[in-house]
PDB file of N, CA, C and O in Angstrom:
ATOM      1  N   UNK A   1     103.506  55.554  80.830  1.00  0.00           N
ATOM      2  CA  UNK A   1     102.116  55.621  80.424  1.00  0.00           C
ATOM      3  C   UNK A   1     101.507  56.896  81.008  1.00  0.00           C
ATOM      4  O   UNK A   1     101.232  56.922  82.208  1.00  0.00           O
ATOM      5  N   UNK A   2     101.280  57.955  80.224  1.00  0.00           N
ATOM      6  CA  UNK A   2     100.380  59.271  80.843  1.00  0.00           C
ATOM      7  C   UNK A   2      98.611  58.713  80.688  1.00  0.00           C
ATOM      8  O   UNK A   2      97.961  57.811  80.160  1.00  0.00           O
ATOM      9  N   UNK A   3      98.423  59.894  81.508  1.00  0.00           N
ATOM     10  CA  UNK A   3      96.685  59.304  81.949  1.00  0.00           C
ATOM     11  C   UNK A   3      96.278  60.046  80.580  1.00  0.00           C
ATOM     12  O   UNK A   3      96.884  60.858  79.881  1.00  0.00           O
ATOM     13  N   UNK A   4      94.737  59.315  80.454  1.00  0.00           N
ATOM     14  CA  UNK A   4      93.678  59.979  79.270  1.00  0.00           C
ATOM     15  C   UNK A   4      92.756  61.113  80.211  1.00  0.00           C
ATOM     16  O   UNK A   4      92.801  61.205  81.438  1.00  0.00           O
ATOM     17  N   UNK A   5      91.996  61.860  79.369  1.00  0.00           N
ATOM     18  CA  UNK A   5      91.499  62.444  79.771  1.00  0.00           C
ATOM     19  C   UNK A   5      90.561  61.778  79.913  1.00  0.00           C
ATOM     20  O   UNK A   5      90.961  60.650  79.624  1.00  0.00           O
ATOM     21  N   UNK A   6      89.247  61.699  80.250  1.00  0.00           N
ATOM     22  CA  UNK A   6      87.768  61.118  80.018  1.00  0.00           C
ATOM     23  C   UNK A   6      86.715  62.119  80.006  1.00  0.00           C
ATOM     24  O   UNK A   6      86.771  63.182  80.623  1.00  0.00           O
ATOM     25  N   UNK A   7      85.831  61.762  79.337  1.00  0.00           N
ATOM     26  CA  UNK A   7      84.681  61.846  79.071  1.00  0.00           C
ATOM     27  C   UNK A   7      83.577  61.735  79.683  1.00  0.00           C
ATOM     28  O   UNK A   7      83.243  60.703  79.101  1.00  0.00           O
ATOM     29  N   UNK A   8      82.683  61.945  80.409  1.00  0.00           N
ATOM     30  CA  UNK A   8      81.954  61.583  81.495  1.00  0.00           C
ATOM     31  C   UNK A   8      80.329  61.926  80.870  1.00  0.00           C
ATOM     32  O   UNK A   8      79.912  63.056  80.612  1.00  0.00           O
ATOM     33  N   UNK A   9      79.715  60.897  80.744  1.00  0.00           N
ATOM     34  CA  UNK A   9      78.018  60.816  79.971  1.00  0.00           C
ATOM     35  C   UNK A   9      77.216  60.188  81.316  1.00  0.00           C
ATOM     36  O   UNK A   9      77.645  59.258  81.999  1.00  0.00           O
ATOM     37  N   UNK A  10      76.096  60.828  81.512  1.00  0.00           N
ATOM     38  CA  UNK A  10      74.896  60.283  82.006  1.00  0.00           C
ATOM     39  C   UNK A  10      73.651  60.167  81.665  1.00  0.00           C
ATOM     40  O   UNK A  10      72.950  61.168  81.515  1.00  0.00           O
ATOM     41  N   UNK A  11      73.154  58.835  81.479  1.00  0.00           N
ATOM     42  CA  UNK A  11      71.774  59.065  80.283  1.00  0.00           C
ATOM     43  C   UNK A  11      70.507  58.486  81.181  1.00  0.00           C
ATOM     44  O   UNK A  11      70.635  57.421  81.784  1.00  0.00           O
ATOM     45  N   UNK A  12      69.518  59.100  81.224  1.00  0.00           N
ATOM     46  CA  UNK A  12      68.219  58.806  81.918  1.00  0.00           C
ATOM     47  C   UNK A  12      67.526  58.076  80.570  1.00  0.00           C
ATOM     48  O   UNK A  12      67.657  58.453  79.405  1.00  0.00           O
ATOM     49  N   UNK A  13      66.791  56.984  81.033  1.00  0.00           N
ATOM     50  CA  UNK A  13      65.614  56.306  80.332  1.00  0.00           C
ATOM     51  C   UNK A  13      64.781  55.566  81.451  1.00  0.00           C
ATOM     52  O   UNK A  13      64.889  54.802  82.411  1.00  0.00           O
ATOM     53  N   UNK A  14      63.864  56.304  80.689  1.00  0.00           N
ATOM     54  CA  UNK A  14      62.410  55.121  80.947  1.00  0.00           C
ATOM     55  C   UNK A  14      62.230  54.000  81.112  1.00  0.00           C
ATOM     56  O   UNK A  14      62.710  53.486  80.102  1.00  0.00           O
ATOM     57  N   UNK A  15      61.859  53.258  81.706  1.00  0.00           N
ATOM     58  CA  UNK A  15      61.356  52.126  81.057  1.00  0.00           C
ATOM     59  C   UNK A  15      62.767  50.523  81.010  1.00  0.00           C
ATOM     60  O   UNK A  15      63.074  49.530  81.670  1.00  0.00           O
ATOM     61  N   UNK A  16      63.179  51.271  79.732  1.00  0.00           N
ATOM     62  CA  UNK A  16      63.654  50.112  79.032  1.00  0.00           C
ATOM     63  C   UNK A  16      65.042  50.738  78.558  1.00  0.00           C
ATOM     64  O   UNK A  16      65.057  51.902  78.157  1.00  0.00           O
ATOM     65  N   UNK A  17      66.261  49.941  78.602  1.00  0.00           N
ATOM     66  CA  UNK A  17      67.513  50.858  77.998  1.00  0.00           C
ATOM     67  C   UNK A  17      67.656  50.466  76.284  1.00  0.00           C
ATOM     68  O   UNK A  17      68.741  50.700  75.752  1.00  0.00           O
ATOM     69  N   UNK A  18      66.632  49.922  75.529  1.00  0.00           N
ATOM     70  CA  UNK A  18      66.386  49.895  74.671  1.00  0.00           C
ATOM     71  C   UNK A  18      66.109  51.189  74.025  1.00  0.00           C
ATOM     72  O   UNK A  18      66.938  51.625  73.226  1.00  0.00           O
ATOM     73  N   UNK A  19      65.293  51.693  74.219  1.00  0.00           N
ATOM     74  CA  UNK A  19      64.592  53.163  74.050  1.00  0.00           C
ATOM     75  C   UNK A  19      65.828  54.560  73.938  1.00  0.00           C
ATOM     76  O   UNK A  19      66.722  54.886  74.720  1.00  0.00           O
ATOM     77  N   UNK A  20      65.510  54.987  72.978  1.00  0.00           N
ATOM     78  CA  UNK A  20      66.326  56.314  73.236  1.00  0.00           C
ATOM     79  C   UNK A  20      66.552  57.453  74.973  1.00  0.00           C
ATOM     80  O   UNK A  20      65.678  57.808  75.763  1.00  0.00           O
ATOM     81  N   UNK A  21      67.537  57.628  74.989  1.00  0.00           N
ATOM     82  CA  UNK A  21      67.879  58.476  76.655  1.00  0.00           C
ATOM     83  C   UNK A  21      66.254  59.190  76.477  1.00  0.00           C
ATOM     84  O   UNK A  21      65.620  59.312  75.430  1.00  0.00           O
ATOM     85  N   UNK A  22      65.828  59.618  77.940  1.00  0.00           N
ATOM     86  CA  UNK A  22      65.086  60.998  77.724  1.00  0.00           C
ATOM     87  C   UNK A  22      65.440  62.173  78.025  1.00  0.00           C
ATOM     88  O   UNK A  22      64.708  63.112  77.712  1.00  0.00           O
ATOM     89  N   UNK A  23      66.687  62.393  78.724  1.00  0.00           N
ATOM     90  CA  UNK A  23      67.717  63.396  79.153  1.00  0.00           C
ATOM     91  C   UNK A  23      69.043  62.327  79.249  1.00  0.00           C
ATOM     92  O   UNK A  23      69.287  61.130  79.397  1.00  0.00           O
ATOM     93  N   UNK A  24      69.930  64.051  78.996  1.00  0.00           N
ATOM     94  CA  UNK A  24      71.284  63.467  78.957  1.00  0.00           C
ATOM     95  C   UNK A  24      72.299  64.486  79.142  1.00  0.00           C
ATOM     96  O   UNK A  24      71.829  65.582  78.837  1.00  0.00           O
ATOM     97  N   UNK A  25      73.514  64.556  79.524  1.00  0.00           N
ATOM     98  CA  UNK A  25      74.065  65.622  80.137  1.00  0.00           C
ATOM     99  C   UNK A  25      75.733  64.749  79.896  1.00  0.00           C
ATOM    100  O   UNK A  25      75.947  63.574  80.194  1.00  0.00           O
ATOM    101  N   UNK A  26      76.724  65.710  79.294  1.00  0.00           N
ATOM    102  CA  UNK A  26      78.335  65.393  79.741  1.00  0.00           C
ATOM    103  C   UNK A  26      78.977  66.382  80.214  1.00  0.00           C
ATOM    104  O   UNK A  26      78.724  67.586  80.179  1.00  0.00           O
ATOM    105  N   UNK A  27      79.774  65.845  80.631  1.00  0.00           N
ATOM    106  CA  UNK A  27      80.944  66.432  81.478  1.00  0.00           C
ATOM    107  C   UNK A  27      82.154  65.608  81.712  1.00  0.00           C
ATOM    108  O   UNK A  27      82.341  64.401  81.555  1.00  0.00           O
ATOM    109  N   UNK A  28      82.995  66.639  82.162  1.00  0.00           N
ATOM    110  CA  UNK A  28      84.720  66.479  82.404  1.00  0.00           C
ATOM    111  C   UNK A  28      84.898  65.946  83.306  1.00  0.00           C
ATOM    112  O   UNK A  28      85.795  65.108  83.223  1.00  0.00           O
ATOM    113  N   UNK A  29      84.241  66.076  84.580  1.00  0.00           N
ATOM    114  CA  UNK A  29      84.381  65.534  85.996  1.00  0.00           C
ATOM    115  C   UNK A  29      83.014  64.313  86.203  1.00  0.00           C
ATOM    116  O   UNK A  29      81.977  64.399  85.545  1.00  0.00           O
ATOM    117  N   UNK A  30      83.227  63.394  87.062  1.00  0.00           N
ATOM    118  CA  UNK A  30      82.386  62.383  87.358  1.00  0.00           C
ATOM    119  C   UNK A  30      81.244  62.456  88.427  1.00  0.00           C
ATOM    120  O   UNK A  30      81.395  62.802  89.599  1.00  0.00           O
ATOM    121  N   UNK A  31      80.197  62.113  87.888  1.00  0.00           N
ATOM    122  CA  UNK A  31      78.870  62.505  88.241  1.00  0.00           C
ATOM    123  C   UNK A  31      78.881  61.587  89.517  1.00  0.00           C
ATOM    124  O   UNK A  31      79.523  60.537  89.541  1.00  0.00           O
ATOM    125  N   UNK A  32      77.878  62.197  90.936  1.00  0.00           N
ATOM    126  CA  UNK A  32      78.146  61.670  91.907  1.00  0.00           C
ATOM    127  C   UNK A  32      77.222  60.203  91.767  1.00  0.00           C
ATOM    128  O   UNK A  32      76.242  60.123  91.026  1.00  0.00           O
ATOM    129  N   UNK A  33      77.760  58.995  92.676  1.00  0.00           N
ATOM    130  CA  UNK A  33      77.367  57.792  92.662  1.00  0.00           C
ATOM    131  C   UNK A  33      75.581  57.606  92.628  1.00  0.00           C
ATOM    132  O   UNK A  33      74.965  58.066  93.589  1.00  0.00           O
ATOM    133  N   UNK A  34      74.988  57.086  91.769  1.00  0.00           N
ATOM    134  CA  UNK A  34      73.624  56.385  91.726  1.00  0.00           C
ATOM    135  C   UNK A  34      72.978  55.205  91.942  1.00  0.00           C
ATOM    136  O   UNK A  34      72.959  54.407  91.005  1.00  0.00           O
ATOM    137  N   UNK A  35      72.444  54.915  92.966  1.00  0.00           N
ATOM    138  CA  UNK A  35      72.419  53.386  93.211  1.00  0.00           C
ATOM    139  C   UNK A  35      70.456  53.046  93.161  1.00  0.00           C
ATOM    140  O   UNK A  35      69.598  53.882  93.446  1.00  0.00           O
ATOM    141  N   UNK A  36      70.258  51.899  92.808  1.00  0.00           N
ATOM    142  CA  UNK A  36      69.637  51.318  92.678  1.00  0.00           C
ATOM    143  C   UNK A  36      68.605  51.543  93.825  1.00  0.00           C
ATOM    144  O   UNK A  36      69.036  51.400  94.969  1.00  0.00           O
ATOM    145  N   UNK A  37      67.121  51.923  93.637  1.00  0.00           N
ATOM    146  CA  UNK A  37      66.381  52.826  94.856  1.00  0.00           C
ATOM    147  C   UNK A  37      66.187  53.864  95.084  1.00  0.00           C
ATOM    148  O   UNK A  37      65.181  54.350  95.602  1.00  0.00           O
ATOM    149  N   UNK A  38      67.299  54.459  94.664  1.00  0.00           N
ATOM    150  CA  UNK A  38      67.201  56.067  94.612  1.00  0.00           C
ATOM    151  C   UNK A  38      66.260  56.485  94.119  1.00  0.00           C
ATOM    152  O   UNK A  38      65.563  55.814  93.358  1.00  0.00           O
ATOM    153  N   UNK A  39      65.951  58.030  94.529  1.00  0.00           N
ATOM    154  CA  UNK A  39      64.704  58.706  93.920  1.00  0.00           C
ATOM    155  C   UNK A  39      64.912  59.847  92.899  1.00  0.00           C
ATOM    156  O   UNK A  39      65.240  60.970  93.283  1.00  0.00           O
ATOM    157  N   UNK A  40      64.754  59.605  91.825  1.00  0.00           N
ATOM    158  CA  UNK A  40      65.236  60.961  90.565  1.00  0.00           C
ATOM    159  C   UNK A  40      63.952  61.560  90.673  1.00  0.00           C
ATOM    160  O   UNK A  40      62.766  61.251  90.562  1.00  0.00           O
ATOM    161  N   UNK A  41      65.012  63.019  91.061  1.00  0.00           N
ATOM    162  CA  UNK A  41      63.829  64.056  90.893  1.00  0.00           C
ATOM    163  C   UNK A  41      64.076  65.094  89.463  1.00  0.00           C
ATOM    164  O   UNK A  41      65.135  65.650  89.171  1.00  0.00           O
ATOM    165  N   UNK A  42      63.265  65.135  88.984  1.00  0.00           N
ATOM    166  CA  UNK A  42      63.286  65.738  87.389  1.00  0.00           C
ATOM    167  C   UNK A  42      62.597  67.137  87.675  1.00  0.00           C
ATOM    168  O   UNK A  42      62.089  67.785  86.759  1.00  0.00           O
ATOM    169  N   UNK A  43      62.601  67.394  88.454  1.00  0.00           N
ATOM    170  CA  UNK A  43      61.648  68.743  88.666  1.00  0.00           C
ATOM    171  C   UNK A  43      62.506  69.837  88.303  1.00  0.00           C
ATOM    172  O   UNK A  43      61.893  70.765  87.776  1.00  0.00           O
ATOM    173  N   UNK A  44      64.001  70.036  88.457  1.00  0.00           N
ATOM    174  CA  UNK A  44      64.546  70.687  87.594  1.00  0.00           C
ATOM    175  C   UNK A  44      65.204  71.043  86.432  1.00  0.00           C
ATOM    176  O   UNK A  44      65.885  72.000  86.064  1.00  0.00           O
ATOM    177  N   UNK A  45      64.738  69.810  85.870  1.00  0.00           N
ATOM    178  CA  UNK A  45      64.901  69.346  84.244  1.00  0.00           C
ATOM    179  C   UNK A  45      63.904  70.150  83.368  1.00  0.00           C
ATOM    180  O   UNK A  45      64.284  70.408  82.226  1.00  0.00           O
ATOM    181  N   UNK A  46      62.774  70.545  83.727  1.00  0.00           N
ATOM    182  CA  UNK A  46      61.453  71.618  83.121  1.00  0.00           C
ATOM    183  C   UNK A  46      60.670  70.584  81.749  1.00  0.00           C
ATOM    184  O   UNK A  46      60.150  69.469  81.713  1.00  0.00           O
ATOM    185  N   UNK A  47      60.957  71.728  80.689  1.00  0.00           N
ATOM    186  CA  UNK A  47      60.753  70.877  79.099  1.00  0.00           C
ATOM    187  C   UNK A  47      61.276  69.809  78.790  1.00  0.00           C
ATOM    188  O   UNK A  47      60.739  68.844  78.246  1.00  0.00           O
ATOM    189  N   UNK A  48      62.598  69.966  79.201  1.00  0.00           N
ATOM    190  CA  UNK A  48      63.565  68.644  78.680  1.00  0.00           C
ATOM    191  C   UNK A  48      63.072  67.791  78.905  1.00  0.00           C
ATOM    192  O   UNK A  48      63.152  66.861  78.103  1.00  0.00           O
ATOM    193  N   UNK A  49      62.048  67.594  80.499  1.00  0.00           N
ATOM    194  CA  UNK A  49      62.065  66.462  80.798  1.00  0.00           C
ATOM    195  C   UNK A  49      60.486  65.523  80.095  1.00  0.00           C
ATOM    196  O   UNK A  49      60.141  64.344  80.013  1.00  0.00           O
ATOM    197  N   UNK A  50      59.969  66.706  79.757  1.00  0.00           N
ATOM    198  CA  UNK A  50      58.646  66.119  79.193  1.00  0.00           C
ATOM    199  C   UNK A  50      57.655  65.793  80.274  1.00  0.00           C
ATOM    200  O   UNK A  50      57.466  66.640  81.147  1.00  0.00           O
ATOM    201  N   UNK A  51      56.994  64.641  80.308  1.00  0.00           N
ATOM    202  CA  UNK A  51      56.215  63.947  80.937  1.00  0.00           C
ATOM    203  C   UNK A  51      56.727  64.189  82.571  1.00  0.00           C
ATOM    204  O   UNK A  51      57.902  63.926  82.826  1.00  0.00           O
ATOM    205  N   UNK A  52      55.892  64.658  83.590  1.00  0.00           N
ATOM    206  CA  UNK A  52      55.896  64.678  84.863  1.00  0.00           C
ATOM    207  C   UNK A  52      55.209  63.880  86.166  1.00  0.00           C
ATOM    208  O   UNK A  52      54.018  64.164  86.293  1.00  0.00           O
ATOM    209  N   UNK A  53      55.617  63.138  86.947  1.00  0.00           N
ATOM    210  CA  UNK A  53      54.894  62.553  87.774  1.00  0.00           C
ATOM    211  C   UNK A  53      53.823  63.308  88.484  1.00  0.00           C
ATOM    212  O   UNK A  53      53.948  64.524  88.630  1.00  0.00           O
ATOM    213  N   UNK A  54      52.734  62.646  88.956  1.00  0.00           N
ATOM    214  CA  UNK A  54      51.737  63.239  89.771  1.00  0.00           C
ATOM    215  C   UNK A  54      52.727  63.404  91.111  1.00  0.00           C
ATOM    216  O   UNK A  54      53.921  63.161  91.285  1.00  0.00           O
ATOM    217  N   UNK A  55      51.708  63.915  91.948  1.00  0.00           N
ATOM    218  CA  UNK A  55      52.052  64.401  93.625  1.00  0.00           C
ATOM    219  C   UNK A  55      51.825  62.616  94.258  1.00  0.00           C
ATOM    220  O   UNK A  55      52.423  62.405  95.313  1.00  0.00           O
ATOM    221  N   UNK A  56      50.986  61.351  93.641  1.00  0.00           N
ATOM    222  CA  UNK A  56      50.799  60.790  94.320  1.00  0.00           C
ATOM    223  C   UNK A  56      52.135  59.179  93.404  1.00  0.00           C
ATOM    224  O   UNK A  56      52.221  57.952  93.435  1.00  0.00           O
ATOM    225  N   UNK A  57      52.835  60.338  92.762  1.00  0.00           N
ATOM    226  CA  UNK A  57      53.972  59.249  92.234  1.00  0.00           C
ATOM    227  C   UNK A  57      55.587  59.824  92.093  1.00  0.00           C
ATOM    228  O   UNK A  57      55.653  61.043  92.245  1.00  0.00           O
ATOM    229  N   UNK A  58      56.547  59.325  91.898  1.00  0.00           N
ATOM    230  CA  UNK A  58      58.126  59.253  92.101  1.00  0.00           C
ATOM    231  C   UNK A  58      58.670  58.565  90.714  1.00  0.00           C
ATOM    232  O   UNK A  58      58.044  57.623  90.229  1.00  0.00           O
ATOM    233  N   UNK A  59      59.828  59.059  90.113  1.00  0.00           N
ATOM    234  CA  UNK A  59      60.653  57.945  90.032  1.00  0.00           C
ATOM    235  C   UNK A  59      61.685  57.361  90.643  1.00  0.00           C
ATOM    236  O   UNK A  59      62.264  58.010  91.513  1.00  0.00           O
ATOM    237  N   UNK A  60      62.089  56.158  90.356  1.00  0.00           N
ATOM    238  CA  UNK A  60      62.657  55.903  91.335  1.00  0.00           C
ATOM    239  C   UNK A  60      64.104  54.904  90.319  1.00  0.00           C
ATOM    240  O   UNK A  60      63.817  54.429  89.220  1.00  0.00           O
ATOM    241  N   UNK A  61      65.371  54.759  90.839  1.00  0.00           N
ATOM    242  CA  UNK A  61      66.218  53.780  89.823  1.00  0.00           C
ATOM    243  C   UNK A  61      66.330  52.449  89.648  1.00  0.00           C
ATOM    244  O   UNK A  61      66.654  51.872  90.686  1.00  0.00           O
ATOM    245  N   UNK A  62      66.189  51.803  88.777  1.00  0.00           N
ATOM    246  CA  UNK A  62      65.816  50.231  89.222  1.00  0.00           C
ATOM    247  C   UNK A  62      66.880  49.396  88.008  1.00  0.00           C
ATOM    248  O   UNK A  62      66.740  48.195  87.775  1.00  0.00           O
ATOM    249  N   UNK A  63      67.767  50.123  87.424  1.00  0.00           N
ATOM    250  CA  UNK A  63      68.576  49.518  87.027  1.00  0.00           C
ATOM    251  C   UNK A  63      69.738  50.791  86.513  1.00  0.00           C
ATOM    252  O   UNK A  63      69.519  51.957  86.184  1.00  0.00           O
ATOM    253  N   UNK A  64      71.303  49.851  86.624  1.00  0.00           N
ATOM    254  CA  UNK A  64      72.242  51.185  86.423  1.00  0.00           C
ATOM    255  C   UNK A  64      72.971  50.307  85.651  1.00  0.00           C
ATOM    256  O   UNK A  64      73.083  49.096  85.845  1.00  0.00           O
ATOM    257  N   UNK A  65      73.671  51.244  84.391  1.00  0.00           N
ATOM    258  CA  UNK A  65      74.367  50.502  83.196  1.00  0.00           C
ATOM    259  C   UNK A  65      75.436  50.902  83.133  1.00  0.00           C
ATOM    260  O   UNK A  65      75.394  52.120  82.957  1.00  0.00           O
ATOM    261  N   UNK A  66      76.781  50.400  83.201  1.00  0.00           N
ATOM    262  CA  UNK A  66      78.144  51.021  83.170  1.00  0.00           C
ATOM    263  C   UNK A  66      78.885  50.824  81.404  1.00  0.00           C
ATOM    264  O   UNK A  66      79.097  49.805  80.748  1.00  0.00           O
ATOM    265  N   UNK A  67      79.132  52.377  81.069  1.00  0.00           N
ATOM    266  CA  UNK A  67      79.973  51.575  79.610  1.00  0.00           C
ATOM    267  C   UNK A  67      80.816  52.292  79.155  1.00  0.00           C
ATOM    268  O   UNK A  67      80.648  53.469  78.835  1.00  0.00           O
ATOM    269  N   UNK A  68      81.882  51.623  79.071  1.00  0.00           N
ATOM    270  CA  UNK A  68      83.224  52.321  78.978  1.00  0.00           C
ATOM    271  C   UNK A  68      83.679  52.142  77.068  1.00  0.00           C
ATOM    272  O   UNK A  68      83.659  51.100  76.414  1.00  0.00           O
ATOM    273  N   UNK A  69      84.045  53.521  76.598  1.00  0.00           N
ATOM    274  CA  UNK A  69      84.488  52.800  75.527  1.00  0.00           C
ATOM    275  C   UNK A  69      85.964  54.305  75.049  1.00  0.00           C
ATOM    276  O   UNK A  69      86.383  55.408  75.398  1.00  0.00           O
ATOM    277  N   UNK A  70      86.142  53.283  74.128  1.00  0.00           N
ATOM    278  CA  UNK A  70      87.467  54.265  73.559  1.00  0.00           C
ATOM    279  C   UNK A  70      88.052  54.569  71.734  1.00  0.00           C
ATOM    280  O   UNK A  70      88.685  53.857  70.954  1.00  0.00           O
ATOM    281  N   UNK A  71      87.474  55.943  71.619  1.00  0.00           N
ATOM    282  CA  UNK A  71      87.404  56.002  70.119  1.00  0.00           C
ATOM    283  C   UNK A  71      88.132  57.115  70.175  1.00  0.00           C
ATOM    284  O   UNK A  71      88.086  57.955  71.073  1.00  0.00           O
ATOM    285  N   UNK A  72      88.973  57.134  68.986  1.00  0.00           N
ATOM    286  CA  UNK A  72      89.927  58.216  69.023  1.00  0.00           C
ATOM    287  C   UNK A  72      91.026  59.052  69.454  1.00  0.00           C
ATOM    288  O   UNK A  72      91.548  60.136  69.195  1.00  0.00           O
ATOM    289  N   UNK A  73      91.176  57.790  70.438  1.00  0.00           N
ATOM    290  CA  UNK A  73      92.458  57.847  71.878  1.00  0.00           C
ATOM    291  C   UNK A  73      91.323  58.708  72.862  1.00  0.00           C
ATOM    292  O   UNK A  73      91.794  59.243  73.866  1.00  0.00           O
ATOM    293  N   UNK A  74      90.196  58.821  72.663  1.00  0.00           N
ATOM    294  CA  UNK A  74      89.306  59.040  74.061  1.00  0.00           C
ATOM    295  C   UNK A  74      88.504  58.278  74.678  1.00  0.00           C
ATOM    296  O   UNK A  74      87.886  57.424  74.043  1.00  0.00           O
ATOM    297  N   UNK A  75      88.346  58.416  75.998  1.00  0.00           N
ATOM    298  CA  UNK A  75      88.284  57.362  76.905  1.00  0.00           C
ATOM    299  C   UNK A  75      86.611  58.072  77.043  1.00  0.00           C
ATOM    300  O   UNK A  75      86.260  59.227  77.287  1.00  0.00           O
ATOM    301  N   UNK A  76      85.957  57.040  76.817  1.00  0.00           N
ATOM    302  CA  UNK A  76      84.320  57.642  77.880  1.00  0.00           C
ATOM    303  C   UNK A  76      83.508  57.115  78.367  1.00  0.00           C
ATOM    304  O   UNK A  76      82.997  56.217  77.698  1.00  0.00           O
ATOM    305  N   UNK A  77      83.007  57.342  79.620  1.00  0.00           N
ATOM    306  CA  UNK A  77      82.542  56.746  80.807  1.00  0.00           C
ATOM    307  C   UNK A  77      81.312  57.143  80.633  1.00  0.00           C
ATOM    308  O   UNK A  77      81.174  58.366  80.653  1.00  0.00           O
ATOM    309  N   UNK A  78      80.013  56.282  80.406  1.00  0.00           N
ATOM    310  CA  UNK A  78      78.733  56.215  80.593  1.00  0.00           C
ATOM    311  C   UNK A  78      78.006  56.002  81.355  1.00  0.00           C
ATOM    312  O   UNK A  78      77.620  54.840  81.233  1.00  0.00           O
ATOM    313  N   UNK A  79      77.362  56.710  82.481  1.00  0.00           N
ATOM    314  CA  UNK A  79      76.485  56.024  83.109  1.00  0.00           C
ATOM    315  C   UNK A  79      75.017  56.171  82.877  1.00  0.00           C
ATOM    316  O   UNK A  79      74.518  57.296  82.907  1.00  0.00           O
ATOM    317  N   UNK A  80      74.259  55.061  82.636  1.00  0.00           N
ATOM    318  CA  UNK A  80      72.916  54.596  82.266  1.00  0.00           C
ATOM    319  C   UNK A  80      71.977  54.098  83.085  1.00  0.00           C
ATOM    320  O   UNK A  80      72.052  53.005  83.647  1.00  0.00           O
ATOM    321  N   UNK A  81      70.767  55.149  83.201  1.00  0.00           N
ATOM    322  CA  UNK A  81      70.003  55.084  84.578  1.00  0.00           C
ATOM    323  C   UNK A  81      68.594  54.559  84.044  1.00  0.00           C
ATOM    324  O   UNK A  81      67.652  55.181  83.554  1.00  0.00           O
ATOM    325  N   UNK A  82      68.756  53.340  84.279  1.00  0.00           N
ATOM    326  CA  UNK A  82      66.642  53.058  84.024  1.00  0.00           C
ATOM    327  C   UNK A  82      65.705  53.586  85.287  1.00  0.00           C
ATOM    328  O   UNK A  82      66.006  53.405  86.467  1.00  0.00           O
ATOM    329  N   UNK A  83      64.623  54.209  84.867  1.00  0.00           N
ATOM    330  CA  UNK A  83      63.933  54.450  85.710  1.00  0.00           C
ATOM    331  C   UNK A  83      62.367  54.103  85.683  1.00  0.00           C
ATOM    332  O   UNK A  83      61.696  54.009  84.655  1.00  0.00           O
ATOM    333  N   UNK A  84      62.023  53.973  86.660  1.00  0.00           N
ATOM    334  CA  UNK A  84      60.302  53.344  86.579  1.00  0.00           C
ATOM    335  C   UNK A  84      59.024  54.653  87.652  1.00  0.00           C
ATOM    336  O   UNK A  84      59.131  55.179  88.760  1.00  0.00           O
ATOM    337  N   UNK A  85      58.423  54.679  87.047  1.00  0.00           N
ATOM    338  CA  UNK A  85      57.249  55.701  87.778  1.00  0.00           C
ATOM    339  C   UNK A  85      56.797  54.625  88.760  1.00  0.00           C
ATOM    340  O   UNK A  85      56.426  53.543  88.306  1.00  0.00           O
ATOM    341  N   UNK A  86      56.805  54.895  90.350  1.00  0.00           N
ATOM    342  CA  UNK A  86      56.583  54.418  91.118  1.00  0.00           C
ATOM    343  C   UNK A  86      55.501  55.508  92.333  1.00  0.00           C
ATOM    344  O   UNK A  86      55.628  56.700  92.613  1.00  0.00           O
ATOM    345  N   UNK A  87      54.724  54.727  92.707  1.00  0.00           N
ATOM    346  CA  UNK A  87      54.112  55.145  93.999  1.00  0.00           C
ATOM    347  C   UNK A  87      54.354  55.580  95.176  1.00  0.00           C
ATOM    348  O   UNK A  87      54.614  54.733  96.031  1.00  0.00           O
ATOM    349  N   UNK A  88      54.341  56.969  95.547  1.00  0.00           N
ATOM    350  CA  UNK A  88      55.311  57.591  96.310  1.00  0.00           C
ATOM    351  C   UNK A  88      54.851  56.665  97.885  1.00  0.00           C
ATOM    352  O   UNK A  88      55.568  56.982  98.835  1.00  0.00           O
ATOM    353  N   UNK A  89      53.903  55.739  98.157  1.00  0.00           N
ATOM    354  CA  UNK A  89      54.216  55.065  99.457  1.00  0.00           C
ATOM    355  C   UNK A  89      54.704  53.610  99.583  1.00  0.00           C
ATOM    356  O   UNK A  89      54.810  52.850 100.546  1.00  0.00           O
ATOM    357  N   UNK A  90      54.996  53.478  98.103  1.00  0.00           N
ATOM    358  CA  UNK A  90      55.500  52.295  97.644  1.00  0.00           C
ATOM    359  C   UNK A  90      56.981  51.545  98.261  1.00  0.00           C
ATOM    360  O   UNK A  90      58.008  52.189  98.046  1.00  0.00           O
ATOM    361  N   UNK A  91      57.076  50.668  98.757  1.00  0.00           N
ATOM    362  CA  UNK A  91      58.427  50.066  99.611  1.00  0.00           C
ATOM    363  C   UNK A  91      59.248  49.485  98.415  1.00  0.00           C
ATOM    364  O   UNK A  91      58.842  48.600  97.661  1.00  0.00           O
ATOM    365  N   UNK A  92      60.651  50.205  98.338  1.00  0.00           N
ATOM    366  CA  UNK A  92      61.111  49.585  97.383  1.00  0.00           C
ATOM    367  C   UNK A  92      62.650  48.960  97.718  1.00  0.00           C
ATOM    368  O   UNK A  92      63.252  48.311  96.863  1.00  0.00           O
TER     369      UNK A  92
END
């Protein structure tokens, strides 16, 4: 059995993972670990990212989606980041 190559996707949304990504980015190599709490900073995302938090707000990750699938003899690894506008003195 030789290895597959993979595919490596990371998709930011808002809100709800219903909703279309609002950024999104692939690659060959695997994006470093995201856990639940963390603070996404979009400040170097610019246009892409659209909509910007105030100075007196954050986002922050409050749910992570894993999805593996395989079309075409390629293997690809999704990771899916919900995020919520939170209050930067907010305990989370």
């Amino acid at each position: 059995m030789s290895a597959q190559q993979i595919e490596y996707y990371f998709e930011v949304y808002k809100e709800s993972f219903t909703n279309a990504p609002v950024w999104s980015i692939e690659a060959i190599t695997p994006f470093p670990a995201v856990s639940i709490g963390d603070r996404f900073n979009h400040q170097g995302l610019g246009a892409a990212w659209g909509e910007t938090a105030s100075e007196e707000e954050e986002y922050r990750v409050v749910d992570i989606d894993h999805v593996f699938s395989d079309t075409g003899g390629k293997i690809a690894y999704k990771t899916r980041v919900k995020l919520m506008l939170t209050h930067r003195n907010q305990v989370y």
